[in-house]
C-alpha positions, 0 to 999 in steps of 0.5 A: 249851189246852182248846180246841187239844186239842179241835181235835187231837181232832176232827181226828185222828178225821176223819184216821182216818176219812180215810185209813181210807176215803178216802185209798186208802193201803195196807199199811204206809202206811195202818198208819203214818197209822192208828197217826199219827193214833191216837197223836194222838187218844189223847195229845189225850183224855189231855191233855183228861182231865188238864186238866179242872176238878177239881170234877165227878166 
């Protein structure tokens, strides 16, 4: 579980950096595919953080 929302961090961070630079979307689209892509990274570090093991601090 740990290492599949590893996975969906990482790579909601380089399709961030993605469609941020490279893609050439503009306007709503890129605000959807930014807002996408964020809502991933943040639900993936939230999961991360809840399913850490209980002994460090």
């Amino acid at each position: 579980m740990r290492a599949l929302l590893w996975l969906l961090l990482a790579a909601s961070v380089l399709a961030n950096v993605y469609i941020g630079t490279f893609a050439g979307w503009t306007g709503g689209l890129r605000a959807t595919g930014s807002v996408s892509t964020g809502a991933v990274l943040l639900g993936s570090a939230v999961g991360l953080w809840l399913t850490r093991p209980r002994g460090e601090a």
